[in-house]
VEXDREN-2710 file (C-alpha; in Angstrom, 1 decimal):
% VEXDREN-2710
k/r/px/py/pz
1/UNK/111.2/74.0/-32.8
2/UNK/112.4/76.9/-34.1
3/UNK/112.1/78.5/-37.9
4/UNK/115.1/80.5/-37.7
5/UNK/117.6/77.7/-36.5
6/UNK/119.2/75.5/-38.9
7/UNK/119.5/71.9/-37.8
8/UNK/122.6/69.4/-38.7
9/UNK/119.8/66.7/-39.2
10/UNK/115.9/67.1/-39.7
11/UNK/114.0/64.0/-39.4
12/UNK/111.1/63.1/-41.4
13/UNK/108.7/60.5/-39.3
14/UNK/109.4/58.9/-35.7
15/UNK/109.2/55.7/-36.7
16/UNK/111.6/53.5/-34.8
17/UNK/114.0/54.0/-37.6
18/UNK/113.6/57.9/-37.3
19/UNK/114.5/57.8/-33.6
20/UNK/117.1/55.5/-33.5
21/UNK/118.8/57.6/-36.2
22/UNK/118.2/60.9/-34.2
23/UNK/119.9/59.4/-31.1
24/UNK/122.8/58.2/-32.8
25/UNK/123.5/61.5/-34.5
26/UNK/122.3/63.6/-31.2
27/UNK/124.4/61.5/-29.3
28/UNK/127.4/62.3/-31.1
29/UNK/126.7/65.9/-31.2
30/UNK/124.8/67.2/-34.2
31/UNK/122.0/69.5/-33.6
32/UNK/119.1/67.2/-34.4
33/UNK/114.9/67.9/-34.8
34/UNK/112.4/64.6/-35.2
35/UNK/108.9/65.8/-37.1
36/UNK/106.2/63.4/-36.8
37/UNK/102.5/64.4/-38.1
38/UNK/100.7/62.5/-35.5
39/UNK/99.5/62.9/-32.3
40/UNK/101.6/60.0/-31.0
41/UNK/105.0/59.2/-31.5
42/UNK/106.9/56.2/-32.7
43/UNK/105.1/54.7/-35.9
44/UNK/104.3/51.0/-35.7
45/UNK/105.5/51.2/-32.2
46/UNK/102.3/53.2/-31.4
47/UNK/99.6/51.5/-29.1
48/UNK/96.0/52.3/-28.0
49/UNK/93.3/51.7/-25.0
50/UNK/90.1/49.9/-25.4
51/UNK/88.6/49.6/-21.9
52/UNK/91.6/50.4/-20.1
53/UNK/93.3/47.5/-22.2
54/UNK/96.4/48.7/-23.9
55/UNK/96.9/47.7/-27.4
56/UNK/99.7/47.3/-29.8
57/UNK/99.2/48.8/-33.1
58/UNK/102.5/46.6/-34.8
59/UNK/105.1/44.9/-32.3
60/UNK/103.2/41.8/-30.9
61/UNK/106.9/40.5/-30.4
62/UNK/110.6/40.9/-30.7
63/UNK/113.1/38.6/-31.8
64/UNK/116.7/38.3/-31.4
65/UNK/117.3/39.7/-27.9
66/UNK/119.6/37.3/-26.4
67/UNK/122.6/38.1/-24.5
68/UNK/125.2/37.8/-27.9
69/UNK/122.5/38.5/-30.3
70/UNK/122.4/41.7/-32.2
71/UNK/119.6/43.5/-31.0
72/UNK/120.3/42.6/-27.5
73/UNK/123.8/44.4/-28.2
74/UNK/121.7/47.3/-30.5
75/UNK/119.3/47.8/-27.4
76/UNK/122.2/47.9/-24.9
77/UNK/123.4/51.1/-27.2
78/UNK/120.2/52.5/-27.1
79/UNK/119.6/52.1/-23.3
80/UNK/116.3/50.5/-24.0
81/UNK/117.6/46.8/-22.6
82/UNK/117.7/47.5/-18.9
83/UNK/115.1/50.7/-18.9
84/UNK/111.7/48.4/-20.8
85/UNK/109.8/46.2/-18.7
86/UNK/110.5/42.5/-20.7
87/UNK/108.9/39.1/-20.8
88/UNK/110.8/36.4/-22.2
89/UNK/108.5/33.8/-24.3
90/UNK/108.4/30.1/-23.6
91/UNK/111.1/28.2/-24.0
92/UNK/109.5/25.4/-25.3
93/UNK/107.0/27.3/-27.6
94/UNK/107.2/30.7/-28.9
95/UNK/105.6/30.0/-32.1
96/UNK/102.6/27.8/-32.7
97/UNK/102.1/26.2/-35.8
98/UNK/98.4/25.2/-36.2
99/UNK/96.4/23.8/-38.8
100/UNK/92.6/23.3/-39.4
101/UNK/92.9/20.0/-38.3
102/UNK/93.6/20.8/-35.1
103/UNK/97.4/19.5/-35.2
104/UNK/99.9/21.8/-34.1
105/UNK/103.5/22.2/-34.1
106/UNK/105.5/24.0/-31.7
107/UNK/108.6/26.7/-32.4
108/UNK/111.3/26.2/-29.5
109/UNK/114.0/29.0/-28.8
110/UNK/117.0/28.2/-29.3
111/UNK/117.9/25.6/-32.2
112/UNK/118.6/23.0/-29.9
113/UNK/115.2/23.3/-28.4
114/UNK/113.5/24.3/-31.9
115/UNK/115.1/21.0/-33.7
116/UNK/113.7/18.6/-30.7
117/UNK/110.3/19.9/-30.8
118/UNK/110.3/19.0/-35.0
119/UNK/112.1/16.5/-34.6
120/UNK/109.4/14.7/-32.0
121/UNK/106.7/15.8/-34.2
122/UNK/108.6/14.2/-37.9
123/UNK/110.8/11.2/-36.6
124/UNK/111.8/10.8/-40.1
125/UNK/112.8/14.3/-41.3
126/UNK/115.9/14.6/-38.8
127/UNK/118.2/15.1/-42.0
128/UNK/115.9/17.6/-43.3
129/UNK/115.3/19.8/-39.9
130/UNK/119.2/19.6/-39.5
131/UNK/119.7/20.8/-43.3
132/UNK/117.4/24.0/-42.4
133/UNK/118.4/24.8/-39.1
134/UNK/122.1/25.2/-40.8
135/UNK/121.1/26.8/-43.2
136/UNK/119.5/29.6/-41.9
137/UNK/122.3/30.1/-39.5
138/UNK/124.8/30.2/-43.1
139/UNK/122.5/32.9/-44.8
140/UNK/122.2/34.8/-41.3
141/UNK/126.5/34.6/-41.4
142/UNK/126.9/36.1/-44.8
143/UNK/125.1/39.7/-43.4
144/UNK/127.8/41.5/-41.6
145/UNK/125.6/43.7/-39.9
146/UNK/123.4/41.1/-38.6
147/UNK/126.1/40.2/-36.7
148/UNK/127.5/43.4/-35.6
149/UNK/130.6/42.8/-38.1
150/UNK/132.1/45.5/-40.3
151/UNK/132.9/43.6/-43.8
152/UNK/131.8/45.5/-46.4
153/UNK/128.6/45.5/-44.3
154/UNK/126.8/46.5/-47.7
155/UNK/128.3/43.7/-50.0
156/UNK/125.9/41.5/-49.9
157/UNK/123.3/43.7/-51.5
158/UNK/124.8/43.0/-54.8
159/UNK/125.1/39.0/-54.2
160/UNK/122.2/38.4/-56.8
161/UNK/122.0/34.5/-56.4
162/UNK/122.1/35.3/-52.4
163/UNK/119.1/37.6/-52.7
164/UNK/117.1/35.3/-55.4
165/UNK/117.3/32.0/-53.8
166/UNK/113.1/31.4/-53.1
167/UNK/111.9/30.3/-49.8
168/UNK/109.5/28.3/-50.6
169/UNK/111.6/26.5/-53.3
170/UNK/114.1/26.3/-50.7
171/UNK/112.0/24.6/-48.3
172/UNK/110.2/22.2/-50.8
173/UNK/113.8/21.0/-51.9
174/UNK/115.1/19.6/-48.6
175/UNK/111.8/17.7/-47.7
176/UNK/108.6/15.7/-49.4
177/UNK/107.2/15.9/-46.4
178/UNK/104.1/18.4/-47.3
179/UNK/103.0/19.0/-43.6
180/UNK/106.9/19.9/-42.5
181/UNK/107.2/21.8/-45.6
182/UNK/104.0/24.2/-44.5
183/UNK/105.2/24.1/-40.6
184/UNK/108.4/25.7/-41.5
185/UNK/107.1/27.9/-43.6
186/UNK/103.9/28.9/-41.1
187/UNK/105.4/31.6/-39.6
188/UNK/105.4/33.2/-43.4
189/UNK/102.8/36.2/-42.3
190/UNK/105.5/38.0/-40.4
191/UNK/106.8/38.8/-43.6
192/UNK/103.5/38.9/-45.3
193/UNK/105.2/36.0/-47.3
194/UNK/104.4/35.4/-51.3
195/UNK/105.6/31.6/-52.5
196/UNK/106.9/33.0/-55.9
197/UNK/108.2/36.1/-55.1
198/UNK/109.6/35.9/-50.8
199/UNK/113.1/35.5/-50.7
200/UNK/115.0/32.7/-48.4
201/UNK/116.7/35.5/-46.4
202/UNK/114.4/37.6/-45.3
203/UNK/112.6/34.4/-44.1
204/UNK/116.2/33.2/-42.7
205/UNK/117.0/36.6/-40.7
206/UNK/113.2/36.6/-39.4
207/UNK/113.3/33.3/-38.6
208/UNK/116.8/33.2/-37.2
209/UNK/116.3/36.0/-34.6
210/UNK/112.8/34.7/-33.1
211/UNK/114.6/31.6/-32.5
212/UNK/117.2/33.3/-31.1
213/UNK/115.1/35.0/-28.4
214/UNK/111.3/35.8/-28.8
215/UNK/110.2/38.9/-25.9
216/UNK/107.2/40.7/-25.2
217/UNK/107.2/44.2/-24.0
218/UNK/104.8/44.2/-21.0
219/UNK/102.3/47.2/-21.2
220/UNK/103.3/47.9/-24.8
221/UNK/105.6/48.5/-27.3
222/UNK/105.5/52.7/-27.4
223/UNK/107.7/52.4/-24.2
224/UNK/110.5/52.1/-27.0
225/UNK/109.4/55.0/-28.6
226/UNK/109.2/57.1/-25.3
227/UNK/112.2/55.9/-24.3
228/UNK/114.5/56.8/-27.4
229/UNK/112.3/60.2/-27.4
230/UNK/113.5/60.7/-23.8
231/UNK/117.4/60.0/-24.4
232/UNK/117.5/62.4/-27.9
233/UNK/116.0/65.3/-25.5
234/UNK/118.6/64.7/-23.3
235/UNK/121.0/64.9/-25.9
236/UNK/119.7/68.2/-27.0
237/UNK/117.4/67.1/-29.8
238/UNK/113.5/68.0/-30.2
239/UNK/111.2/65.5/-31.2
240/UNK/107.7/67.3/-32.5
241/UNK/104.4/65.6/-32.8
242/UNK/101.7/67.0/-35.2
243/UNK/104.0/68.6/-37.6
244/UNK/103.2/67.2/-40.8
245/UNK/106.0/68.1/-44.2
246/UNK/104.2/68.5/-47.1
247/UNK/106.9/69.8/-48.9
248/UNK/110.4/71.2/-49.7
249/UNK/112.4/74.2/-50.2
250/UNK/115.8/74.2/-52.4
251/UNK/118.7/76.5/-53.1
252/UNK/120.6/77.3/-56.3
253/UNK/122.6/74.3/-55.8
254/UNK/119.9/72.0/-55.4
255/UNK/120.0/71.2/-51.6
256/UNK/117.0/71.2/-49.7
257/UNK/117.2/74.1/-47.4
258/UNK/114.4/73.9/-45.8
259/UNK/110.8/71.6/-45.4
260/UNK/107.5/72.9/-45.2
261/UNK/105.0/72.0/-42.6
262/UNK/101.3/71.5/-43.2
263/UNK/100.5/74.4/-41.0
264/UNK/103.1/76.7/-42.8
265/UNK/106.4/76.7/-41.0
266/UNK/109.5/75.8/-42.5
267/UNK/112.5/74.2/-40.9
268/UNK/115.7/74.8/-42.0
269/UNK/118.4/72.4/-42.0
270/UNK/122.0/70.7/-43.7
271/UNK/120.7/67.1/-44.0
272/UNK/117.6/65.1/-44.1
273/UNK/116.4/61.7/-43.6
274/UNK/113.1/60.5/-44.6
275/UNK/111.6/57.7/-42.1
276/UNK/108.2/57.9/-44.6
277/UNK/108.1/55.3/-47.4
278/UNK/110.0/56.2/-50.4
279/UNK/107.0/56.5/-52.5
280/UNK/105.7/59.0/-50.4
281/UNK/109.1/60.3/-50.0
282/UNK/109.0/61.4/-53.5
283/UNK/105.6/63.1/-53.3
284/UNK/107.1/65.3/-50.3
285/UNK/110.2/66.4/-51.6
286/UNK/108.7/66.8/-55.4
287/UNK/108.8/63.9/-58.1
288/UNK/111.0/66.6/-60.6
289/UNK/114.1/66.2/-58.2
290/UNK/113.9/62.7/-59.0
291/UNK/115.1/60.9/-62.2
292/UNK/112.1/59.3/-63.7
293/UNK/113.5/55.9/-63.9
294/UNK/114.2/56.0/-60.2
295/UNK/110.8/57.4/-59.2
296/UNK/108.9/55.4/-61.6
297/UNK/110.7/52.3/-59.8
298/UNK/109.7/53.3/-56.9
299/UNK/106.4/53.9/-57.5
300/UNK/106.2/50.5/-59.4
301/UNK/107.6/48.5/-56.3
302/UNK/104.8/46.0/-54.9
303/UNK/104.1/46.4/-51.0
304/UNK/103.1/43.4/-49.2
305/UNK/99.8/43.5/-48.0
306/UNK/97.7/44.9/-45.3
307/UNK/95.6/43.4/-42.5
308/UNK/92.5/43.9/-40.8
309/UNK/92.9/43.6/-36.8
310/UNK/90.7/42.8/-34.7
311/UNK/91.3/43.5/-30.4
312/UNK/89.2/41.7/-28.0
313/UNK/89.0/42.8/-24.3
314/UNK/88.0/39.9/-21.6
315/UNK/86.3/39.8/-19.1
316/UNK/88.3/39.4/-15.3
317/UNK/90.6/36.6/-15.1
318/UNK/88.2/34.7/-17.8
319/UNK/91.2/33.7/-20.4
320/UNK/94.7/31.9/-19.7
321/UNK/97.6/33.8/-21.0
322/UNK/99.2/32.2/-23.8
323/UNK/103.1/32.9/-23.5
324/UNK/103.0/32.5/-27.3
325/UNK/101.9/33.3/-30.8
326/UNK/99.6/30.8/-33.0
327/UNK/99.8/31.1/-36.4
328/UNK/96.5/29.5/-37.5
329/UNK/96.4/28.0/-41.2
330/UNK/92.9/27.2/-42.1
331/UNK/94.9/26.0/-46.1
332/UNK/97.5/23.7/-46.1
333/UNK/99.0/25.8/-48.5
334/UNK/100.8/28.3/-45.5
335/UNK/101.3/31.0/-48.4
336/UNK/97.9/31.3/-49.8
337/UNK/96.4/34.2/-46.6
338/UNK/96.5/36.5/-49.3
339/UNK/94.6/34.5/-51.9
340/UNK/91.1/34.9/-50.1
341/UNK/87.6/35.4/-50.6
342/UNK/84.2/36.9/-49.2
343/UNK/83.4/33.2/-48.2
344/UNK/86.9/31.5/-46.7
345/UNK/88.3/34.9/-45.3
346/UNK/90.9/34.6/-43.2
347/UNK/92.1/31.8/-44.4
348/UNK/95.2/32.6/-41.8
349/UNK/95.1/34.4/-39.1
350/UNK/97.8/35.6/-36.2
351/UNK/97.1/35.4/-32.2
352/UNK/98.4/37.1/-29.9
353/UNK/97.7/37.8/-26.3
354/UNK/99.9/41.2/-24.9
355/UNK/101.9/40.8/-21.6
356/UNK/100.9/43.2/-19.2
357/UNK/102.6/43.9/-15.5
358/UNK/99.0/43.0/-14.1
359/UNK/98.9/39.4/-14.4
360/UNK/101.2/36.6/-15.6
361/UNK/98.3/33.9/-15.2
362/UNK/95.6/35.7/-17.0
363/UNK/95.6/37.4/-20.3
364/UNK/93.3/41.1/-20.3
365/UNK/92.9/41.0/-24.2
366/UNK/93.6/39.4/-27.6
367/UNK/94.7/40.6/-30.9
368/UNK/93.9/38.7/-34.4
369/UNK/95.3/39.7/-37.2
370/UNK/94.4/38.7/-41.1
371/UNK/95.6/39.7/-44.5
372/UNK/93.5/42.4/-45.9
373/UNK/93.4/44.1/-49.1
374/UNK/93.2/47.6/-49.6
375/UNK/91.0/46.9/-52.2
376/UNK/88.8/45.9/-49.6
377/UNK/88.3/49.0/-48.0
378/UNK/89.3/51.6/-51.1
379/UNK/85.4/52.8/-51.1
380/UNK/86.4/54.9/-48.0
381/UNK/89.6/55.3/-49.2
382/UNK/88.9/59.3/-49.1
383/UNK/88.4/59.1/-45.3
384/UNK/91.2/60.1/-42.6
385/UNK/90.4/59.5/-39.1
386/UNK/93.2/60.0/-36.5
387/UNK/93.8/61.7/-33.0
388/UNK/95.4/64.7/-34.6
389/UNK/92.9/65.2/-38.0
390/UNK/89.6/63.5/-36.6
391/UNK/87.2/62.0/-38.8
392/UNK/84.1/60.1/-40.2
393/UNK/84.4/57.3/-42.6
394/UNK/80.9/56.5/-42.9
395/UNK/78.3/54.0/-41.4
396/UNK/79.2/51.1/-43.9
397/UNK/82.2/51.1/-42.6
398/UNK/81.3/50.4/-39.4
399/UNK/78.9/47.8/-40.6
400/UNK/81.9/46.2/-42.7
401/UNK/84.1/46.3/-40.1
402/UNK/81.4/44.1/-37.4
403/UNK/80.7/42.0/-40.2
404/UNK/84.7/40.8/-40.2
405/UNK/85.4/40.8/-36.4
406/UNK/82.5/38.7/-36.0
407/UNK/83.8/36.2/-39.2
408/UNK/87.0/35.9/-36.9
409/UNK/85.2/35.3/-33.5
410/UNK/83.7/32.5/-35.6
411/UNK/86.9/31.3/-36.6
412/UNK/88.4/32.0/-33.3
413/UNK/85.5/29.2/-31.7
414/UNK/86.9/26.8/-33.6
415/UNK/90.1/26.7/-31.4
416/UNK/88.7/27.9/-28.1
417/UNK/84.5/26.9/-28.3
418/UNK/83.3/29.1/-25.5
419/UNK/86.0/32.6/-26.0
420/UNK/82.7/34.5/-26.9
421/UNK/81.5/34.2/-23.9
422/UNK/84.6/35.5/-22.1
423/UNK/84.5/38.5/-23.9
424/UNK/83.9/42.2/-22.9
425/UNK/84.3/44.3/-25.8
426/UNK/85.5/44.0/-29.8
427/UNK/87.7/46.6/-31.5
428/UNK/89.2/46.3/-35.2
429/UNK/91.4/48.2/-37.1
430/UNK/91.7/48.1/-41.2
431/UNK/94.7/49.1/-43.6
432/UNK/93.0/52.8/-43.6
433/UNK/93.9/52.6/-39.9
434/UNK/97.3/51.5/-40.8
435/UNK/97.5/53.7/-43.9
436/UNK/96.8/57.1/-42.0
437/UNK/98.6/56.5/-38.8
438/UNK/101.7/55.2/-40.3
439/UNK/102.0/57.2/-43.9
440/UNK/102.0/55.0/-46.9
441/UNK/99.4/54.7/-49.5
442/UNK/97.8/51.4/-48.5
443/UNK/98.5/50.5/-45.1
444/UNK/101.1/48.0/-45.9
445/UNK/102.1/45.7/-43.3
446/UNK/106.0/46.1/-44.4
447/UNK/106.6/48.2/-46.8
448/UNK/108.1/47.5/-50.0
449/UNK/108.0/43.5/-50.9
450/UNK/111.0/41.9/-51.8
451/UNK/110.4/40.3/-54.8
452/UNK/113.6/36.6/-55.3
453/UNK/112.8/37.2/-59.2
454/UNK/114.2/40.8/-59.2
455/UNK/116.0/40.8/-56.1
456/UNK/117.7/44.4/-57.1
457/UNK/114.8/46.4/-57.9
458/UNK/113.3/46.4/-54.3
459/UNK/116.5/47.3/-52.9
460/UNK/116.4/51.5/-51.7
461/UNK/119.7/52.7/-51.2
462/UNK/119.9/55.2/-48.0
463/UNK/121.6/58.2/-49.9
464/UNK/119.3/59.5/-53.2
465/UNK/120.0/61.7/-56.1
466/UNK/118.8/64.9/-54.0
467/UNK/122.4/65.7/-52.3
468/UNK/121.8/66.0/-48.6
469/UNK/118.2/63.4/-48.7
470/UNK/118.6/60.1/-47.4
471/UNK/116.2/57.1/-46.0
472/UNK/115.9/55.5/-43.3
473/UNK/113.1/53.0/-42.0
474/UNK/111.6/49.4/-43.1
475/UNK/112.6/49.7/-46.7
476/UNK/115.9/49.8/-47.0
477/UNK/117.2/46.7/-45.9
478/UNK/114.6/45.0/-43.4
479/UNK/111.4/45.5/-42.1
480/UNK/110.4/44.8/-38.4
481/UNK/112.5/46.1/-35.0
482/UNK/115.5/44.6/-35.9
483/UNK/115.5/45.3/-39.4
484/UNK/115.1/48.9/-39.1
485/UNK/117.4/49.3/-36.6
486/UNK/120.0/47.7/-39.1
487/UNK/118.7/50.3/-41.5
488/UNK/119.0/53.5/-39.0
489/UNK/122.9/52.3/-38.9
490/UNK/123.2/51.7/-42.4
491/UNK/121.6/55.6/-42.9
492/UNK/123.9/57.0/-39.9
493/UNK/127.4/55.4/-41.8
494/UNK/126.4/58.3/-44.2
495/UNK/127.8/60.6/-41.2
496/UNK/129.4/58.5/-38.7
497/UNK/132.4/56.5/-39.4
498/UNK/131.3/52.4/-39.3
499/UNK/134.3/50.9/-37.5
500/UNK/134.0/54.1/-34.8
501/UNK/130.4/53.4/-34.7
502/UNK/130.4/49.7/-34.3
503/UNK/133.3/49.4/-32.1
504/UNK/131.6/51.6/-30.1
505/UNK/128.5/49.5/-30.2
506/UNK/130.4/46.0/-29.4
507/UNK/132.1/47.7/-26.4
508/UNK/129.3/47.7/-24.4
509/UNK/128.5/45.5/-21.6
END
């Protein structure tokens, strides 16, 4: 890192959208610096060991990997397909649907398999399953991108009754069935769904790709991270840990010339691209650079909504491994997680048990995730506590925090009666966990919700007001590995021409 260089491109945040954009424009020859204020790399793609257990901190699993299938083609670009240690998720079941009555309802990859399974399970919704299953594959057709296409690969963001149509609407108009109604939409969480207000497409390209081909990364998702680190270096570029921007420099013309680290030191460069939430973004590179309109959109933008974690470690060969996620729905009502109280919290929860190169038969840990408010925690909410700025948040909070992983062991016994006793250790992690490691305000899951009644507010455009700013990251069109890696393109079109860049892209084999 150096204060005297000036760099084509600095790089605000190694989230996965950060890297990807650095190796696209180091790989194509701009001189290129990543600055991440943690001690790790790679945002939700960072992990952590518990009793030698290694733990994902945000990609449980990856969707749409499929030889054909966009990310499959993405990763090939990247080098990450052939250099990460994969594990493909049952055929028959990557998703598990359950319900407090113990019924539960199995996700199949590929829509042959994933239309038998429902199909078995509702005899007389054939006409119904059919309907969705085309439909999502019509919505997924009408985003260029998504399908490594250059057509206007932007138009569709100003296709208003495309980006209004309601998911749960959707879904409640093609069946009466109530039960196949909450199935299909039970895999709602990995969009932090809301029934008035999440659109059909995001739940149609999430969907879509899972069922397309659901993987695990064995021994945990930072390999990405490492790996992309690793390839920038070798194209010249510098990615620097602990070197948090606070702020911004300008020239007479009002570029930014240079950022300013917490510590100090400025970096100079032409461009930059902010991998940080926009709201945050804003804060960084000063609110007065910013119309007021814009900023007081952005600031006004709901986030969806955080979760409390909680990682158990078993005991030696003492728990199956479940090739699968379950979705447990203690409401029939799939989108009410969020709606919760001190009494019926979670009413939904997430499991997932991580693939590691030690064992296919047995599963080393567990992670349980729930919807949590930040209002839940905001009594500590002056706290910080990570590697690189250590810290206390108070004894309360560890007493809050044993109080809810043992509320989810308790739910947890409910599935599997005798899990407690096959466990060695509990660890948890809140949205001030989220909220320091990964930058926004309130340790949103996903960043900025998008909202079918105002389906143009929450869209961020990747080029801003400040001449050589842009975004990149979650926000702007997708959140989640695949939607941020659309976003890192849509950013890098800024620089690179699309058709070079994506016939580039589909040439790979």
């Amino acid at each position: 890192m150096s204060e005297t260089k000036t760099y084509d491109f600095v790089i605000i945040g190694s989230g996965i959208g950060g890297l990807e954009c650095a190796h696209i424009l180091a790989s194509e020859g701009n001189s290129v610096i990543v600055l991440e204020k943690n001690h790790q790399i790679g945002g939700n793609l960072q992990v952590f060991s518990r009793d030698k257990c290694i733990f994902d901190t945000g990609v449980h699993y990856i969707g749409s990997l499929n030889e054909g299938e966009c990310l499959n083609q993405f990763f090939k670009y990247f080098d990450l397909l052939d250099t990460l240690k994969w594990k493909r998720m049952d055929d028959d079941c990557f998703d598990m649907i359950r319900f407090a009555d113990g019924k539960e309802y199995k996700f199949g990859q590929g829509y042959d398999q994933f239309k038998k399974n429902l199909k078995a399970d509702f005899p007389n919704e054939h006409k119904a399953i059919d309907t969705y299953c085309t439909k999502l594959q019509e919505i997924c057709e009408m985003f260029p991108l998504y399908n490594l296409k250059n057509s206007q690969a932007e138009n569709y963001l100003m296709d208003e009754e495309l980006l209004s149509a309601n998911a749960a609407d959707y879904i409640s108009s093609i069946t009466e069935d109530k039960r196949l109604r909450a199935v299909l939409a039970g895999n709602n969480p990995l969009y932090a769904g809301v029934e008035s207000k999440s659109p059909l497409y995001v739940h149609a390209l999430i969907s879509n790709s899972y069922i397309q081909g659901s993987y695990r990364l064995r021994d945990g998702g930072s390999q990405i991270a490492k790996r992309l680190t690793k390839s920038i270096r070798g194209f010249g570029g510098e990615v620097v840990k602990r070197a948090k921007v606070v702020g911004a420099n300008y020239n007479d013309n009002k570029h930014i010339e240079e950022v300013v680290l917490e510590n100090g030191d400025t970096i100079k460069g032409k461009n930059f691209i902010s991998n940080v939430h926009p709201a945050v973004s804003i804060d960084i590179f000063g609110e007065k650079r910013f119309l007021k309109a814009y900023r007081n959109r952005v600031r006004g933008l709901e986030n969806t909504i955080s979760t409390f974690i909680v990682h158990l470690v078993f005991k030696k060969d003492s728990f199956k491994q479940l090739n699968y996620n379950i979705y447990q729905h203690n409401d029939e009502n799939v989108w009410s997680g969020a709606d919760y109280n001190d009494e019926n919290w979670p009413k939904n929860f997430f499991i997932s048990t991580p693939a590691t190169s030690k064992s296919d038969e047995f599963a080393e840990s567990m992670s349980i995730m729930g919807y949590m408010k930040y209002d839940d925690v905001k009594q500590w909410a002056t706290s910080s506590n990570t590697i690189a700025s250590p810290g206390e948040r108070g004894d309360g909070y560890e007493e809050f925090k044993r109080e809810k992983e043992e509320k989810i062991i308790q739910k947890l016994e409910a599935i599997y009666p005798d899990i407690r006793s096959k466990i060695k250790s509990v660890h948890s992690s809140s949205p001030l966990t989220f909220r320091d490691y990964i930058g926004d305000t309130e340790g949103s899951l996903y960043g900025i919700l998008k909202d079918s009644n105002y389906p143009l507010r929450s869209l961020i455009n990747s080029n801003t007001k400040v001449p050589n700013l842009y975004f990149t990251g979650q926000n702007l069109i997708l959140h989640g590995i695949l939607g941020a890696t659309i976003g890192a393109f849509v950013t890098c079109f800024n620089f690179i021409d699309k058709d070079y860049l994506l016939n580039k892209i589909n040439s790979i084999k």
